[in-house]
C-alpha positions as CSV (number, residue, x, y, z in Angstrom):
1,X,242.6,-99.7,218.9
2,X,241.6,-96.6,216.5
3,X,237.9,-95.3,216.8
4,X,237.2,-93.6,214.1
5,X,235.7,-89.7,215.3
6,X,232.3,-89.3,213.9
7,X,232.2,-86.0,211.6
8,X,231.6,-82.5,212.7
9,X,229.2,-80.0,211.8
10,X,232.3,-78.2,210.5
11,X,233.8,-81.0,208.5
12,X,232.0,-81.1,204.7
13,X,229.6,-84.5,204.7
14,X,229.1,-85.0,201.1
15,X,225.8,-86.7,200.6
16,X,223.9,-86.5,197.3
17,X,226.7,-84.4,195.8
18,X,226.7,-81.8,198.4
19,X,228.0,-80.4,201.6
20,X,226.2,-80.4,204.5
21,X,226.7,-76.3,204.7
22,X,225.2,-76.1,201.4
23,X,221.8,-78.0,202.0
24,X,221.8,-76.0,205.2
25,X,222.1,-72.4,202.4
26,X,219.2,-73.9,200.5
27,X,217.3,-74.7,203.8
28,X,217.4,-71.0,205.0
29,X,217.2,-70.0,201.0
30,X,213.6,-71.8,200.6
31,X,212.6,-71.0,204.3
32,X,213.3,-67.3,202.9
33,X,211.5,-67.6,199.6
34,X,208.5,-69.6,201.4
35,X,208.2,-66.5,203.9
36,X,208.2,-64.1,200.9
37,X,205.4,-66.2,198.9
38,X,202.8,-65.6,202.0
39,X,203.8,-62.1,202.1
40,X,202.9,-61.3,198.7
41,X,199.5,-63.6,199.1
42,X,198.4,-62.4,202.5
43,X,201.1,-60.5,204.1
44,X,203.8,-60.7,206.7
45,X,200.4,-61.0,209.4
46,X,200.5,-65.0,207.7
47,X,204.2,-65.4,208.1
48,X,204.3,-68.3,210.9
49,X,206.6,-71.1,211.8
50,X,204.4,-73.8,210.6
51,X,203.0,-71.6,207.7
52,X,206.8,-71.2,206.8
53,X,207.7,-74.7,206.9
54,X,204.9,-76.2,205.7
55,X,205.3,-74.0,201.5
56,X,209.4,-74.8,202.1
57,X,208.3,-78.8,202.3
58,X,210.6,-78.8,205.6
59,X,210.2,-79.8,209.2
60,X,210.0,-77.0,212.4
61,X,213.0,-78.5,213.0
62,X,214.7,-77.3,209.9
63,X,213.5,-73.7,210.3
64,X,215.1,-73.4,214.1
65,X,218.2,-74.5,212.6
66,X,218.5,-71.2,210.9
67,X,215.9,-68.8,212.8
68,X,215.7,-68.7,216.6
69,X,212.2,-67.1,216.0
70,X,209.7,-65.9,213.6
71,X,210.4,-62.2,214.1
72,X,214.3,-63.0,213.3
73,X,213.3,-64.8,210.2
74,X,212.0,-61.2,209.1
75,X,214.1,-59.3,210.6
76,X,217.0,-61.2,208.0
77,X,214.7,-60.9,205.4
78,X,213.9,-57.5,205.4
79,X,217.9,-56.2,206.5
80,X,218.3,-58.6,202.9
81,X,215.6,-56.5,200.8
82,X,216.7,-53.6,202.2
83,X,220.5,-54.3,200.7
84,X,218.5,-55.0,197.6
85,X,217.2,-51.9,197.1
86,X,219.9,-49.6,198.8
87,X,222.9,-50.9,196.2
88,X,221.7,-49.8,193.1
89,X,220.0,-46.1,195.3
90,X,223.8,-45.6,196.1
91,X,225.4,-46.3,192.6
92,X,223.4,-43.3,191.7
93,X,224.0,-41.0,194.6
94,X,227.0,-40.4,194.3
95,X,227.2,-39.9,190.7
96,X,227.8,-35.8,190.6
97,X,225.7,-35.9,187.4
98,X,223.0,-33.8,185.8
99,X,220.8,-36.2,185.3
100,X,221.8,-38.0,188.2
101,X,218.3,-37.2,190.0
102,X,215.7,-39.3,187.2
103,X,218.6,-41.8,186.4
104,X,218.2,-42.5,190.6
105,X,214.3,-42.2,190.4
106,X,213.7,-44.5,187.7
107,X,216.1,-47.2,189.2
108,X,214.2,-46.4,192.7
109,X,210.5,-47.0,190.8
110,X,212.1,-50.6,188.7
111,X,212.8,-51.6,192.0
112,X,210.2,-51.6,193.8
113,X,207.8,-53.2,190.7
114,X,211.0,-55.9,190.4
115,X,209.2,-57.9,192.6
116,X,205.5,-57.2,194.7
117,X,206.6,-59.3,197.3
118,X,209.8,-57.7,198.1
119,X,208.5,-54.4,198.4
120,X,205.4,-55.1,200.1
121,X,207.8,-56.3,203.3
122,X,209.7,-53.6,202.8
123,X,207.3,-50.7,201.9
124,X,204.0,-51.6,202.9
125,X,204.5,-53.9,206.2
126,X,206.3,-51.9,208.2
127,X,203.1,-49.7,208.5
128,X,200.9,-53.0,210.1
129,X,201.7,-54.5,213.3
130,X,204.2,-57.2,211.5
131,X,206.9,-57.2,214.6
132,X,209.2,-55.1,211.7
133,X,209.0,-51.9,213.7
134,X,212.6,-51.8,215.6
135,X,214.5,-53.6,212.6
136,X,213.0,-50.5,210.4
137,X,214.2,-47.9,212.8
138,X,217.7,-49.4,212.6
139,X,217.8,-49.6,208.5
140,X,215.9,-46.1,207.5
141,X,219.1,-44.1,208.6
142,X,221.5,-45.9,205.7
143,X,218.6,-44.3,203.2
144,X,218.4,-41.2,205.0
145,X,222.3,-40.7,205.2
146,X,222.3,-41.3,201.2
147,X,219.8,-38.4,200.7
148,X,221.9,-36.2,203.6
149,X,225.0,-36.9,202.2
150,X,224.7,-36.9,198.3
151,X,221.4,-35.2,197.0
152,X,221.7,-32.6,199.9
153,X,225.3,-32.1,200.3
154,X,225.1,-28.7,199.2
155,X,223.0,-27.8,201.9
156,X,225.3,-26.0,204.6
157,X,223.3,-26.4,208.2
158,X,223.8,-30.1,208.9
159,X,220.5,-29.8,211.0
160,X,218.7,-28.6,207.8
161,X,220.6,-30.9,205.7
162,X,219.1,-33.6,208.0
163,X,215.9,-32.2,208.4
164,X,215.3,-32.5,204.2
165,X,216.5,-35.9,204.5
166,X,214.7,-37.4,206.4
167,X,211.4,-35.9,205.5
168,X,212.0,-37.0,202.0
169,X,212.8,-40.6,202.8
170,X,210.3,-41.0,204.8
171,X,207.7,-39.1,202.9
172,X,208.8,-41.3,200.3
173,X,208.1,-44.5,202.2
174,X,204.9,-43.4,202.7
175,X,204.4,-42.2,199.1
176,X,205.4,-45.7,197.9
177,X,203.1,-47.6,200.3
178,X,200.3,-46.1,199.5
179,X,200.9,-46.7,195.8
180,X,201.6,-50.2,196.4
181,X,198.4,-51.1,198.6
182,X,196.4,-49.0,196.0
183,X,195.0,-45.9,198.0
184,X,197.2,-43.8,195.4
185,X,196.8,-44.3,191.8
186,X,199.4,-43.0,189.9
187,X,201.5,-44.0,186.7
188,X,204.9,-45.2,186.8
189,X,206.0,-42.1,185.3
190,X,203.8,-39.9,187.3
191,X,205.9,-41.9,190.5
192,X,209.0,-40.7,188.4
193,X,208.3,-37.0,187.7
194,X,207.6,-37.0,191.1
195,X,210.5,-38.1,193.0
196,X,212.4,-35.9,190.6
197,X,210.3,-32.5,191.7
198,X,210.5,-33.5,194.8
199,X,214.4,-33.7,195.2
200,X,214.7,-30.7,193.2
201,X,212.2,-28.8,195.4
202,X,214.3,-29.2,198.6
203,X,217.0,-28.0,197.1
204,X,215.1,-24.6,196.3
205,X,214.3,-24.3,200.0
206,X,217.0,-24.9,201.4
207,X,219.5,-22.6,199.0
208,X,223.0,-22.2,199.9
């Protein structure tokens, strides 16, 4: 006698029109979105389990279906931003053009008023005990190689080269948080003119 297997996770089970890999995307997508909602209200301090599950409407069960943990759920979230805001960065890096430098520093600025939320987890958490401090050490060097190998590439001594680098990006980290939590007031094109003096003023130093 046939007995009929019962599905796998693997096989598509259509219900309501979709598959049972695409209600598990719009799980982790509104888990996501949930987590980035109470970061922008209170930040990523109010970013728990329940917290999570209960703006996403879903069960604790749901949420461990796609995060092991808490501190993974922002460690995917912030790697994400991160992407976000290094794509467009590196579009303009590695044009070789004069006015490569503002063209980079006004898509740099956009980005990071695109969207408070994004760029509080990205810009401003990272400085509060959030959990975020390995997964930040791992994705500062993709900005930093940008800077070291673009903006700076005509500076010879790799350990200067370097050494620019990364005191600009993470100068500018800093920069940025403190405009975003509001210790620094400054205009958008103040932000601009800035980031454009400053580029230019490494490259004075470090001549040749």
């Amino acid at each position: 006698m046939h007995t009929e297997q019962p599905p796998s996770d693997a096989e598509p089970r259509i219900w309501g029109g979709t598959t049972l890999t695409e209600r598990r995307e719009a799980r982790r997508a509104a888990l996501l979105e949930a987590a980035l909602d109470l970061i922008g209200e209170s930040g990523a301090g109010a970013v728990t389990m329940r917290a999570v599950c209960r703006r996403a409407n879903l069960t604790d069960r749901y949420f461990y279906e796609s995060f092991a943990s808490r501190d993974e759920l922002l460690d995917v979230l912030y790697r994400q931003i991160a992407e976000e805001f290094l794509d467009p960065m590196t579009a303009f890096a590695v044009v070789d053009d004069p006015d490569r430098d503002r063209a980079l520093s006004e898509t740099l600025v956009e980005k990071v008023l695109e969207d408070p939320r994004k760029s509080r987890l990205f810009l401003v958490e990272p400085y509060s005990s959030t959990g975020l401090g390995q997964t930040t050490i791992a994705v500062m060097p993709a900005f930093t190689r940008l800077i070291q190998d673009h903006l700076f590439a005509h500076i010879e001594d790799p350990v200067r080269r370097r050494l620019a680098a990364v005191t600009m990006a993470s100068g500018n980290a800093g920069m940025f948080s403190a405009w975003l939590n509001g210790t620094l007031r400054a205009t958008r094109e103040q932000i601009v003119d800035h980031l454009v003096e400053t580029i230019d003023a490494y490259r004075g130093v470090y001549r040749g």
